[in-house]
C-alpha positions as CSV (number, residue, x, y, z in Angstrom):
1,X,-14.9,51.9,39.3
2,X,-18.3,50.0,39.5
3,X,-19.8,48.5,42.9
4,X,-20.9,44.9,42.8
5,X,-24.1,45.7,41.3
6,X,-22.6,46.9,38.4
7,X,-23.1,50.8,39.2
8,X,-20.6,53.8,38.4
9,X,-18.9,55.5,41.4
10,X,-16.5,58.1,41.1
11,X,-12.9,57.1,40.9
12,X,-10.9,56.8,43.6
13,X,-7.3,58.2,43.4
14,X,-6.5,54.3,43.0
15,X,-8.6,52.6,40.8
16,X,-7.6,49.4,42.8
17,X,-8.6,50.9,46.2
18,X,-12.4,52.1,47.0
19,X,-13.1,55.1,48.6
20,X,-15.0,56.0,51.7
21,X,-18.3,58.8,51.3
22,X,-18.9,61.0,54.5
23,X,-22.7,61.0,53.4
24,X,-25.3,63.8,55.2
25,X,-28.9,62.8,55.9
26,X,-31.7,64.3,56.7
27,X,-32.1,65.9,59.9
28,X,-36.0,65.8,60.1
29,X,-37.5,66.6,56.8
30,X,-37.3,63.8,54.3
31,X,-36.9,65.9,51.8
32,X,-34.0,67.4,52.0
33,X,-32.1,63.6,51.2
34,X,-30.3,65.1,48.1
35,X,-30.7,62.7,44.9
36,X,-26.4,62.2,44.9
37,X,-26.4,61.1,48.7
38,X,-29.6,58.7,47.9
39,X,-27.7,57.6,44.8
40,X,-24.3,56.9,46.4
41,X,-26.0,54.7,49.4
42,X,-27.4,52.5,46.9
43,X,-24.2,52.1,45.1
44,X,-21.4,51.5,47.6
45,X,-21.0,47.8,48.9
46,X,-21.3,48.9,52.5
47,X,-22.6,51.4,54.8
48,X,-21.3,52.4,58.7
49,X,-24.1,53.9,60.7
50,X,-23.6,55.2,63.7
51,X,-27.1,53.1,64.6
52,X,-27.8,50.5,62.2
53,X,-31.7,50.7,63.3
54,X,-32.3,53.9,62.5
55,X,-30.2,54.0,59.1
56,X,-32.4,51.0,58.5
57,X,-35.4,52.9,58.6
58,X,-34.0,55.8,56.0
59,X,-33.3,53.2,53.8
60,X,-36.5,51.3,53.9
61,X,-38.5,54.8,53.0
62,X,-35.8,55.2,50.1
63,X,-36.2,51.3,49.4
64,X,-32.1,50.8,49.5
65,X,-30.6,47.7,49.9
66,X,-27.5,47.8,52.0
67,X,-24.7,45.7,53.5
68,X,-24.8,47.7,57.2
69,X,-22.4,47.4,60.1
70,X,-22.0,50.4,62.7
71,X,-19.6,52.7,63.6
72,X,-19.9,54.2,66.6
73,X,-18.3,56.6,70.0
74,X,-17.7,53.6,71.5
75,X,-15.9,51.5,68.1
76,X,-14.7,53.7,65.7
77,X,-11.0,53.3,66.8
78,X,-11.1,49.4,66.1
79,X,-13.2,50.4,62.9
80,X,-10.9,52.3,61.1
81,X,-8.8,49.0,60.4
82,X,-11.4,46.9,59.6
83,X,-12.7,50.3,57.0
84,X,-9.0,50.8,55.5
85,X,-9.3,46.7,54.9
86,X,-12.4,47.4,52.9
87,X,-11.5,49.8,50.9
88,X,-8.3,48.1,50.1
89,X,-10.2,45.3,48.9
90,X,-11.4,47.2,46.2
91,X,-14.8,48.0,48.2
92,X,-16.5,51.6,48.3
93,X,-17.9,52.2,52.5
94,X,-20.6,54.9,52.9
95,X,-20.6,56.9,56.2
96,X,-23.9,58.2,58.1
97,X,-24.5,59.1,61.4
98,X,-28.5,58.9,62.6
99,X,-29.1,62.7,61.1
100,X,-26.9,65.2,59.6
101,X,-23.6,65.3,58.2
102,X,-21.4,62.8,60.4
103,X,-18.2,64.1,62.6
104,X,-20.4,67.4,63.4
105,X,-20.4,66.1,66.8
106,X,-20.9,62.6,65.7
107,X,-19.0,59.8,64.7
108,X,-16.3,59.5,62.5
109,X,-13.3,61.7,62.9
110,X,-10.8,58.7,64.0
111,X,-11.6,56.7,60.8
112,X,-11.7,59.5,58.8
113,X,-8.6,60.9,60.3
114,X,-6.7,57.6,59.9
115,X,-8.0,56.8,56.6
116,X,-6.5,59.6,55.7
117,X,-3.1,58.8,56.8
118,X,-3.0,56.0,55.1
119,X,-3.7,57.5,52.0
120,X,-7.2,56.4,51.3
121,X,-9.8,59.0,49.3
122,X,-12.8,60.1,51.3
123,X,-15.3,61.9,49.8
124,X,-17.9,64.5,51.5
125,X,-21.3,64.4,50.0
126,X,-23.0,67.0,51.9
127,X,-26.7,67.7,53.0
128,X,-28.5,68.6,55.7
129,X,-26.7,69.9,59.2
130,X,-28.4,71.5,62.0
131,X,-26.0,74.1,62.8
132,X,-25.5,75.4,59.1
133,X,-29.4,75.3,58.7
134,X,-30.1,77.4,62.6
135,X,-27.1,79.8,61.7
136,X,-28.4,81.3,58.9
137,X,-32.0,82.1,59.7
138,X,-31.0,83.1,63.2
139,X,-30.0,86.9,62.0
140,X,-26.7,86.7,64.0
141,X,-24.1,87.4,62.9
142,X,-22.6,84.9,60.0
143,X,-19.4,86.3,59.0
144,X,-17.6,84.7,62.0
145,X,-18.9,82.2,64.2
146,X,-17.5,79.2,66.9
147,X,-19.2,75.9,67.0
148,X,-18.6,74.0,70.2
149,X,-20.3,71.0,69.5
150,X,-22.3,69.8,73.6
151,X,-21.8,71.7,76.3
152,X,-20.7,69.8,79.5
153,X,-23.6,68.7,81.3
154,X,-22.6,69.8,85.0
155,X,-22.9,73.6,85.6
156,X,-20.0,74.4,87.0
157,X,-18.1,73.1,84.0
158,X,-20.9,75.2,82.0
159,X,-19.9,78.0,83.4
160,X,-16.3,77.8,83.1
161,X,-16.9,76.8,79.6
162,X,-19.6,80.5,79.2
163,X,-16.9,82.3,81.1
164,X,-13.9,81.3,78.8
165,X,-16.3,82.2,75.5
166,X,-16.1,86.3,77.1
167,X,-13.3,87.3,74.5
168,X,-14.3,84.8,71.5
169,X,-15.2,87.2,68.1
170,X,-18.3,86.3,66.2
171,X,-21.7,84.0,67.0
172,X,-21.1,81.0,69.5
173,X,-23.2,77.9,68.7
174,X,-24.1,74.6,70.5
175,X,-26.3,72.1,70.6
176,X,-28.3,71.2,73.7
177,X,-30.8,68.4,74.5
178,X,-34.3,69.0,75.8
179,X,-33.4,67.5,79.2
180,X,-30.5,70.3,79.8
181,X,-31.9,73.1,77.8
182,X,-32.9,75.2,80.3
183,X,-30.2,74.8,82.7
184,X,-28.0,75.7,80.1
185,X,-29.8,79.1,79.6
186,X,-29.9,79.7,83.0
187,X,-26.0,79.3,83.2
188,X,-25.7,81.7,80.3
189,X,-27.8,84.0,82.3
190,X,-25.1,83.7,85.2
191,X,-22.5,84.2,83.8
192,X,-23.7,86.9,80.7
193,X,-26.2,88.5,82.8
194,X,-28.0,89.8,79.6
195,X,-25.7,91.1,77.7
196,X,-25.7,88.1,75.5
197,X,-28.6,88.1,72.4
198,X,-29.8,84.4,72.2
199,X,-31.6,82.4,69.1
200,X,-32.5,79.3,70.1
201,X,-33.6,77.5,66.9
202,X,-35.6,74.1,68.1
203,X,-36.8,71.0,66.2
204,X,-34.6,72.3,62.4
205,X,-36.6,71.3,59.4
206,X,-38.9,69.6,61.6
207,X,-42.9,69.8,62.4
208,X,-42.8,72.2,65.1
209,X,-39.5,74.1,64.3
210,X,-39.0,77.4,66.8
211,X,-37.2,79.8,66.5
212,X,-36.6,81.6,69.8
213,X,-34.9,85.2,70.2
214,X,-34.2,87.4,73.4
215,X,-31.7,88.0,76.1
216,X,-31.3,84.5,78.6
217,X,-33.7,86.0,81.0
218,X,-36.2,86.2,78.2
219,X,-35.8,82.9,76.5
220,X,-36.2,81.7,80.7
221,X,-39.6,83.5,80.6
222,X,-41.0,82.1,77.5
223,X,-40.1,78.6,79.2
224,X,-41.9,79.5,82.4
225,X,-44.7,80.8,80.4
226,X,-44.9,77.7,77.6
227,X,-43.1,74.7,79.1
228,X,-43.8,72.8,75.4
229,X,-40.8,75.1,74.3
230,X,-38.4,73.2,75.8
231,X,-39.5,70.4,73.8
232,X,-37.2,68.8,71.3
233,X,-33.1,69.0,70.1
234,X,-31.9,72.9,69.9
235,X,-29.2,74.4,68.1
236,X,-28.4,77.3,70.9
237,X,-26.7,80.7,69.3
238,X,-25.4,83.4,71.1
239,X,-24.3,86.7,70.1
240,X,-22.3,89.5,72.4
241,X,-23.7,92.6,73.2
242,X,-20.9,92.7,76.0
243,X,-18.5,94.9,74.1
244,X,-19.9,93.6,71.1
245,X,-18.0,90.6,70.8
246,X,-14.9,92.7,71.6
247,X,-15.3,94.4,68.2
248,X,-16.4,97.7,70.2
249,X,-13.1,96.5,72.9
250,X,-10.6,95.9,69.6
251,X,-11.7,99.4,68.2
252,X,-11.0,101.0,71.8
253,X,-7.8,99.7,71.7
254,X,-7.0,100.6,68.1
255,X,-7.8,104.0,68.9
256,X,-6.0,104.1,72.4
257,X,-2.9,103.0,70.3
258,X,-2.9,106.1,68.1
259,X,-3.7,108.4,70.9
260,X,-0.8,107.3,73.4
261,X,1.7,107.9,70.9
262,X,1.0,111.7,71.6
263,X,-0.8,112.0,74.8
264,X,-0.9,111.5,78.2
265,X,-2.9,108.4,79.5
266,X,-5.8,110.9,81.3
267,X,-5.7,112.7,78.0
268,X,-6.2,109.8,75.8
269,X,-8.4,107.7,77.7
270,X,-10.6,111.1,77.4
271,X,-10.5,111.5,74.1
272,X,-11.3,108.0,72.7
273,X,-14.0,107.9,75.5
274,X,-15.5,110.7,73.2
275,X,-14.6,108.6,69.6
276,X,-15.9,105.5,70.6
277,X,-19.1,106.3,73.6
278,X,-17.4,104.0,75.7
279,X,-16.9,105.2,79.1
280,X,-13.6,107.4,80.5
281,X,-12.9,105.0,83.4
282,X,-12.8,102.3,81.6
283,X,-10.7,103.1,78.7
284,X,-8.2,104.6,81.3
285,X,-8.0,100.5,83.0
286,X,-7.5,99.7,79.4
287,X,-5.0,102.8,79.0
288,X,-3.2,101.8,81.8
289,X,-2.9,97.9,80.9
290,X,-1.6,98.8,77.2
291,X,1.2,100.6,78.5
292,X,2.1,97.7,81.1
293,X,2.0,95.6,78.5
């Protein structure tokens, strides 16, 4: 299927219908536009940012000419029709959002998600993303991770948010603005005390990108001591040293299993206290709540 200025897109699944490109931009660096995401914002008829002025600026750098009209928290609902009509029409709709890939808490999931429905293609052309690009230079670990897009931005709901994280496996992420940053931290610190390893990754792919490591009260410190650190959008990671992100609780229990097939609770909670280096009185609560259970 061509576009209107005579350019080859990728066929959609109907040659009659267009199709809709979830396009990532850059989140700082200019650079980092790949060539496919440049090329297909030149070629589709029209583009939905999430702010039209600041596409407009991307566009001007990468001299694209584009028919824009935005899609945003507050519209995308009532967009999804006028979208599906689009592509229908035989038209091909990019997607941005003002940096990064779009629905990674931005715009876009209720067109996408009822574009779908109706049987329309969307394609991902992926770039840049701040919590991909944080995640794997923080040295957490990778293998398993929970994104959880903003955080609520009243502390008690914080909190309850922190507290119900206690038993999730792997790295936690978030992102946080500068104006919340460090109450954030400190409601991390509540409720973790600091048995939580932090890497705060600041400004991604930017001029004065941070990376930030410690326990909460540490990462509280180096804002005390250099307030410019607080300065900027953050990617906020967090890692468990409580029970190790319940991998050191799930081995305990493992272990407990085996041994309470055979042996008293006293006994077993005993001898897994000497397998694992976790301590007796503990693994006898845990002893004691296995067999309840």
């Amino acid at each position: 299927m061509t576009n209107k200025r005579g350019n080859m897109l990728p066929h959609s699944s109907d040659d009659a219908r267009g199709s809709l490109y979830i396009v990532a931009t850059p989140i700082g660096n200019l650079d980092d536009f790949s060539k496919r995401a440049e090329q297909i914002l030149r070629d589709v008829d029209y583009i939905a940012a999430e702010d039209t002025r600041h596409t407009r600026r991307l566009l001007n750098h990468f001299a694209i000419e584009a028919k824009l009209f935005s899609i945003h928290d507050h519209n995308e609902k009532d967009k999804a029709d006028y979208v599906a009509s689009l592509l229908d029409d035989g038209k091909n709709v990019a997607l941005v959002s003002d940096a990064g890939t779009p629905l990674i808490s931005d715009p876009g999931y209720h067109v996408v998600h009822a574009l779908r429905e109706k049987g329309h293609k969307v394609v991902p052309i992926p770039g840049a993303c701040a919590l991909v690009a944080a995640l794997c230079a923080s040295g957490l670990p990778t293998d398993q991770f929970f994104f959880a897009g903003f955080v609520p931005a009243k502390s008690k709901g914080r909190c309850d948010l922190f507290e119900s994280w206690k038993k999730q496996v792997g790295t936690v992420v978030f992102y946080e603005s500068t104006h919340r940053v460090y109450d954030s931290i400190t409601d991390v610190q509540k409720v973790y005390g600091d048995d939580a390893q932090l890497v705060l990754a600041r400004e991604v792919t930017k001029t004065f990108e941070t990376f930030l490591s410690g326990t909460a009260s540490e990462i509280l410190a180096k804002f005390d001591a250099d307030a410019n650190q607080m300065r900027g959008e953050f990617v906020v990671m967090l890692s468990f040293t409580q029970e190790s992100g319940n991998e050191a609780e799930l081995e305990a229990k493992r272990i407990l299993t085996i041994l309470l097939e055979d042996l008293p609770v006293k006994q077993a909670a005993a001898m897994a206290a000497k397998l694992t280096g976790e301590k007796k009185n503990y693994l006898y609560k845990m002893a004691l709540e296995m067999q309840s259970e």
